[in-house]
C-alpha positions as CSV (number, residue, x, y, z in Angstrom):
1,X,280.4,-151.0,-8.0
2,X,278.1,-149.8,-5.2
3,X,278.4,-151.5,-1.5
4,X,275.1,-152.8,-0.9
5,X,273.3,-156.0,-0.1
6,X,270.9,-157.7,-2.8
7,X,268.9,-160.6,-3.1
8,X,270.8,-162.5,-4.8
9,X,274.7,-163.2,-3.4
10,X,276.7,-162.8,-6.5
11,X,274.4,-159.6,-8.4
12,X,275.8,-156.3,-7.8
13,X,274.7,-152.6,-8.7
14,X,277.2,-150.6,-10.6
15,X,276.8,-146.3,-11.0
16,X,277.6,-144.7,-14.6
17,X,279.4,-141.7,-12.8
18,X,279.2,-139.7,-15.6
19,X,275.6,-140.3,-16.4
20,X,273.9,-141.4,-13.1
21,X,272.7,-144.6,-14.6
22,X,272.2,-147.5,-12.9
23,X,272.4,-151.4,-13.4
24,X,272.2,-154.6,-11.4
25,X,274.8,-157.4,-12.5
26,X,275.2,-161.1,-12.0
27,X,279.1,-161.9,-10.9
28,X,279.0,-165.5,-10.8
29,X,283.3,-165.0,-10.2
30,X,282.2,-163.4,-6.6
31,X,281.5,-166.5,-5.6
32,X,284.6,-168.0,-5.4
33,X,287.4,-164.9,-6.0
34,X,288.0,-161.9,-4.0
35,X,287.8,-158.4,-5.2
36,X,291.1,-156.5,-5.1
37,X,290.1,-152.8,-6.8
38,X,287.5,-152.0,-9.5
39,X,289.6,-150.0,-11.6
40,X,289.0,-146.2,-13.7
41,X,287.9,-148.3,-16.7
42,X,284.8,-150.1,-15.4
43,X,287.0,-153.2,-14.6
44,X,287.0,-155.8,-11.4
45,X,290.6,-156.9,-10.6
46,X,289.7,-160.3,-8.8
47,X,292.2,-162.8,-6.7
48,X,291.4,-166.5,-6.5
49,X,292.6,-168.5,-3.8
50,X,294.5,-165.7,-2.3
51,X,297.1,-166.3,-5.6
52,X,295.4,-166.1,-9.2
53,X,294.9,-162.5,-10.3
54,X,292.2,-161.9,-13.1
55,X,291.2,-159.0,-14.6
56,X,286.9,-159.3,-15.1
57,X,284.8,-157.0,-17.6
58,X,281.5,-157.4,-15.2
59,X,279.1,-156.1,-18.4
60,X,280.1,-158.7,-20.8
61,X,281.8,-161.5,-18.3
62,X,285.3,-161.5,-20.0
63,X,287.7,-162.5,-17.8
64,X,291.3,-162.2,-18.3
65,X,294.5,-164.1,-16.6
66,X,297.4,-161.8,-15.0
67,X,300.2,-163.4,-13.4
68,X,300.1,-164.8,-10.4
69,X,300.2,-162.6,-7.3
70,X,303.1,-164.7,-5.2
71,X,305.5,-163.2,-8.3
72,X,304.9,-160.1,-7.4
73,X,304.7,-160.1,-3.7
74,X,307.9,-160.6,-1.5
75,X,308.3,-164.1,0.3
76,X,307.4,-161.8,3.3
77,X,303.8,-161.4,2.5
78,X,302.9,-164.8,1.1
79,X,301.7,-166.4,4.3
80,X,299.4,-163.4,5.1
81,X,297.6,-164.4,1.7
82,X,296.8,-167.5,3.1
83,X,295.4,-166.6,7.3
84,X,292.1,-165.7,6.3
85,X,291.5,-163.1,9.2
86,X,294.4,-161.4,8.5
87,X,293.2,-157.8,7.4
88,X,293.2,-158.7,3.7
89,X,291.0,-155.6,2.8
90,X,293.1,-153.0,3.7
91,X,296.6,-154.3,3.3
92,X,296.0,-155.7,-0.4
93,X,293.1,-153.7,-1.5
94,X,294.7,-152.1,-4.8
95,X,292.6,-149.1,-5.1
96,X,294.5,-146.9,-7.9
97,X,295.4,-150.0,-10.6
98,X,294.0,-150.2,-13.9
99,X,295.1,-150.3,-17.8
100,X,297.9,-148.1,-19.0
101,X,297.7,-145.7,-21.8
102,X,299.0,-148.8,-24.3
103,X,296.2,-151.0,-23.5
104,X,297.7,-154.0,-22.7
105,X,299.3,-153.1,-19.4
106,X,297.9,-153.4,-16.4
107,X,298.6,-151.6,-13.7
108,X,298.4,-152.7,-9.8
109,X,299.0,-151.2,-6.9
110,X,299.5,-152.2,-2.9
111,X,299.6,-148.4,-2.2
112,X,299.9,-149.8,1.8
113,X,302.8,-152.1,1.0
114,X,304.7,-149.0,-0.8
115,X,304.7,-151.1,-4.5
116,X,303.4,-151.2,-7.6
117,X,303.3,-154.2,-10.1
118,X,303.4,-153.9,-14.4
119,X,302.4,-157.1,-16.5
120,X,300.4,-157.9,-19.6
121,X,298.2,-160.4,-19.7
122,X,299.4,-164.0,-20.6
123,X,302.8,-163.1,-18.5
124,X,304.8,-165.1,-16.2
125,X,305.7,-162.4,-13.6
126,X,305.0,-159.2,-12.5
127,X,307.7,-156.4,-12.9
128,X,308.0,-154.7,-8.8
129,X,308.8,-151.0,-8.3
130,X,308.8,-150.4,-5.0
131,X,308.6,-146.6,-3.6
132,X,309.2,-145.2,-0.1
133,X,308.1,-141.8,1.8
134,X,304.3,-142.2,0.7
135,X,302.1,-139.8,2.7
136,X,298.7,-140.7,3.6
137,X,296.9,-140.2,0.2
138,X,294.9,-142.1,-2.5
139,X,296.4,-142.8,-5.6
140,X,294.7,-143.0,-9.0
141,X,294.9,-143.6,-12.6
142,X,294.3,-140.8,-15.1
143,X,294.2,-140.6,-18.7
144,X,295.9,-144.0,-18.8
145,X,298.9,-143.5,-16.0
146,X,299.7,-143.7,-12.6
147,X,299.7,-141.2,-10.2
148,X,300.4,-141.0,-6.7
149,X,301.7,-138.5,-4.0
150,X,305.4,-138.6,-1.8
151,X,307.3,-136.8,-0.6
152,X,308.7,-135.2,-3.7
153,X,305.7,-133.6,-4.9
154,X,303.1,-135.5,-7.6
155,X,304.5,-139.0,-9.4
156,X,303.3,-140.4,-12.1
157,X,304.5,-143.8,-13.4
158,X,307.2,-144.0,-16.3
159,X,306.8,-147.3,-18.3
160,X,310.5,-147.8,-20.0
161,X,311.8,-148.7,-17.7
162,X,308.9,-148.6,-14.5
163,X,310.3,-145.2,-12.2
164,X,308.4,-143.0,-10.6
165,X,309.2,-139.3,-11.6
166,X,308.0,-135.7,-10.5
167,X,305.1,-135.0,-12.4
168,X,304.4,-131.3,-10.7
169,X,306.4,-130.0,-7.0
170,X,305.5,-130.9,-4.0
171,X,303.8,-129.3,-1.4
172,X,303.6,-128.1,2.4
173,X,302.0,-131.2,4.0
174,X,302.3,-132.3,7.9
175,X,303.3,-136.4,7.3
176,X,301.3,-137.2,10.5
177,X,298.4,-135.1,10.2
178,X,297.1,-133.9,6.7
179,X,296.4,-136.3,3.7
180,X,296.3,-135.4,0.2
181,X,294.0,-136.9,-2.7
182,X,294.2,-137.0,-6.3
183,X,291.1,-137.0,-8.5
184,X,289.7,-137.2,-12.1
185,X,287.6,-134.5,-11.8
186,X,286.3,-134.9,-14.9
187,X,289.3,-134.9,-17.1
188,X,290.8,-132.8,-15.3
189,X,293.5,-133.6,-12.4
190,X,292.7,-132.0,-9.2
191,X,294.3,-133.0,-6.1
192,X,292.8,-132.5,-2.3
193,X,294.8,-131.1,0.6
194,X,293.2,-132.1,3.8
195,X,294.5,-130.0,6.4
196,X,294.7,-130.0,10.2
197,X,294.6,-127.5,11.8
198,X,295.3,-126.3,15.6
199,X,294.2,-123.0,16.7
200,X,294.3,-123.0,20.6
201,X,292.1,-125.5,22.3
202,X,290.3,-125.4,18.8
203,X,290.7,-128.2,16.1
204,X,289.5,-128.5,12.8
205,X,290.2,-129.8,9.3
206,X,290.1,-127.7,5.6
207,X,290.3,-128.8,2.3
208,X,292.5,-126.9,-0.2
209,X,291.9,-127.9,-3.7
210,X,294.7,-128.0,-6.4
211,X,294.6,-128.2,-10.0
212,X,297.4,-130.0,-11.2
213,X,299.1,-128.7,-14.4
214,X,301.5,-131.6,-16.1
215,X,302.5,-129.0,-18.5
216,X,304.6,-126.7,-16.4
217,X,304.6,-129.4,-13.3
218,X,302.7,-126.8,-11.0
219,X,299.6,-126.8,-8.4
220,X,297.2,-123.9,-9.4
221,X,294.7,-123.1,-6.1
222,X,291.6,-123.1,-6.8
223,X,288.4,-122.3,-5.3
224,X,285.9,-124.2,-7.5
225,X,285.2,-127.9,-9.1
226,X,283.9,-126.4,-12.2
227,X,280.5,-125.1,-10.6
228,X,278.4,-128.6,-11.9
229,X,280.4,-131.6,-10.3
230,X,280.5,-132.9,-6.6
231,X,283.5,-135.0,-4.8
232,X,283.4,-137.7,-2.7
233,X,286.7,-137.9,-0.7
234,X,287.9,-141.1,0.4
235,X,291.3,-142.1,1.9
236,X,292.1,-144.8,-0.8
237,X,290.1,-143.2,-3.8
238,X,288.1,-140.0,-4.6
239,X,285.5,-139.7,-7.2
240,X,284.1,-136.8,-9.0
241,X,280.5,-136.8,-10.7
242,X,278.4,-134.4,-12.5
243,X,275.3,-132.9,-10.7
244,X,273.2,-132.9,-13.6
245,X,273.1,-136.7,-13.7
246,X,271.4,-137.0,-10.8
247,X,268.4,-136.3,-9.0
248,X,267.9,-132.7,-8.0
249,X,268.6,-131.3,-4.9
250,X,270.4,-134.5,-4.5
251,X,273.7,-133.6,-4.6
252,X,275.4,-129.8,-4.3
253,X,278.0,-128.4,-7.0
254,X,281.1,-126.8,-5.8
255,X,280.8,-129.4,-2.4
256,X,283.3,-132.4,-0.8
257,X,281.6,-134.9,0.5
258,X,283.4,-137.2,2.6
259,X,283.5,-140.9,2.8
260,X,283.1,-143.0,5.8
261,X,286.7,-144.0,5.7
262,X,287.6,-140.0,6.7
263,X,287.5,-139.7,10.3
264,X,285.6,-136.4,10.5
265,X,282.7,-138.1,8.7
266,X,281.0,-139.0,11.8
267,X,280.7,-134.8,12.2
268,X,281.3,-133.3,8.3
269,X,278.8,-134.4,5.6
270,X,280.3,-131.8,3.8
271,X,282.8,-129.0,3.1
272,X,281.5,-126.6,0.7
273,X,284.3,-125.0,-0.7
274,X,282.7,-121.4,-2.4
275,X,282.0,-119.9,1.0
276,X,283.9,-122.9,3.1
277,X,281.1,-123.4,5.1
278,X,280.6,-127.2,5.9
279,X,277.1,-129.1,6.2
280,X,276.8,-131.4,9.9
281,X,276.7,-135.4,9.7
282,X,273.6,-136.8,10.1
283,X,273.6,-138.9,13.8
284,X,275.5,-142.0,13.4
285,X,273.0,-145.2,14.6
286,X,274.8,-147.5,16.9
287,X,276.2,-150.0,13.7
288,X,278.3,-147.0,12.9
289,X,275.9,-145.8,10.1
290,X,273.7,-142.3,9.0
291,X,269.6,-143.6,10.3
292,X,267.5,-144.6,7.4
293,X,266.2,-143.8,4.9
294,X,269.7,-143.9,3.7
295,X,270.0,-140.8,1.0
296,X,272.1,-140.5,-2.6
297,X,275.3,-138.9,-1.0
298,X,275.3,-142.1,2.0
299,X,275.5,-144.4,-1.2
300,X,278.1,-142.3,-2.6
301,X,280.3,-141.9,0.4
302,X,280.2,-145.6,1.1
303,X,280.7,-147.2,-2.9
304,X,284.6,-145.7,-2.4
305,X,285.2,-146.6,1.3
306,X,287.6,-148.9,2.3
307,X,287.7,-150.8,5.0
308,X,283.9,-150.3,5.9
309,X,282.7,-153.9,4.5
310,X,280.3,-154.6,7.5
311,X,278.2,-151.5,7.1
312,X,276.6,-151.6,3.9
313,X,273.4,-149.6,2.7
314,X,271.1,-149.9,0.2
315,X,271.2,-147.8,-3.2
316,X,268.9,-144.7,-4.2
317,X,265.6,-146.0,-4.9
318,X,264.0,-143.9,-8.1
């Protein structure tokens, strides 16, 4: 679901990644819920009056019940549903949920507030697992589980009973510098190292890129996305999409773009990982935002920002 305004209050645009098509949608639901996450499946997980979690198909309006979210968040957090200023969007925004492998479970996660909730549709409660040692990373759902980073290398979400366990071993990260990303980069799991790194007076960031074998639980360095797909990097969620599907000259193979929620954006468009040469940031206008006309990777870099709402631009126009 792209960020952009549109005549009417409650139609959205939403992006086939894997296709570049493009369609607008009327949401009547916006107009009275909240939107948590959209989800790996096409899905809008929605909250109504800060307590009623529902699970919306936006193409076909099916909307289904999920427990409520007070029986899944601690006594703790239940006032901060209800102060309206509070920084709802970043706190609760649960980038990474979805529907588990079995199809009847669903997946959400408060990646900020270190927990995850399991429940099936029609339940009374949410099951909590809650995890500690997160680093600064964007979790994700691939191939029907979840995966996120800690610590102790790659996790991925055990159903009987809900753990987290070691999918592949962890890696060299600085916890107060670096960040690390996964992605579906097109069926395959990559994940993102975003380094910082000090060099004198000097500073600058790299991007490593991983692929992440679940066979023998090991990161594999590589140099290449596959030669045909892009990536936008954001903090809470990366996305991967083909270059063919899209205008040309559009978009670059082999390239990270970065999302307006990665502080370097304001000077790195792009890190282009062949020859690690990296492509300068348009000038920023004084609301924050690249000058108009607004081009296919500013669309991009916003629709999987977080905590951007009040600078919104306007689609790709054919």
């Amino acid at each position: 679901m792209l960020r952009e305004p549109l005549a009417a209050p409650n139609r959205r645009r939403f992006l086939n990644s894997s296709t570049g098509e493009c369609v607008q949608v009327d949401i009547p639901e916006l107009h009275d819920h909240e939107v948590l996450a959209p989800t790996a499946e096409g899905l809008l997980v929605l909250l109504h009056a800060r307590k009623h979690v529902r699970l919306l198909n936006p193409l076909t309006g099916q909307l289904t019940q999920l427990p409520q979210l007070t029986t899944l968040l601690p006594a703790m957090y239940h006032h901060k549903l209800s102060v309206r200023n509070y920084h709802f969007d970043t706190d609760f925004a649960a980038w990474g949920s979805g529907i588990a492998e079995d199809d009847s479970t669903v997946v959400l996660c408060f990646y900020a507030l270190h927990m995850l909730g399991v429940a099936k549709p029609g339940g009374q409660s949410w099951t909590l697992l809650k995890f500690s040692d997160p680093l600064r990373t964007a979790p994700l759902m691939f191939a029907g589980r979840f995966y996120c980073i800690t610590i102790d290398g790659v996790m991925v979400l055990e159903m009987d009973p809900p753990r987290l366990v070691v999918a592949a071993t962890r890696m060299q990260i600085s916890l107060e510098m670096d960040s690390a990303h996964l992605v579906d980069n097109g069926g395959v799991l990559m994940l993102v190292h975003r380094k910082f790194l000090q060099s004198g007076s000097e500073s600058r960031r790299s991007y490593d890129v991983y692929r992440v074998d679940l066979d023998s639980k090991t990161l594999f360095a590589v140099n290449s996305l596959g030669g045909e797909r892009a990536l936008f990097l954001g903090m809470s969620c990366s996305l991967s999409v083909p270059i063919e599907g899209f205008p040309s000259g559009s978009i670059s193979g082999d390239t990270i773009y970065l999302s307006y929620d990665v502080h370097e954006r304001n000077e790195t468009e792009a890190y282009h990982l062949v020859d690690r040469s990296i492509s300068p940031s348009a000038s920023f206008n004084l609301d924050g935002l690249a000058p108009q006309p607004y081009t296919l990777v500013d669309c991009l870099s916003l629709c999987n920002t977080v905590g951007y709402e009040d600078n919104v631009v306007g689609f790709y126009e054919d």
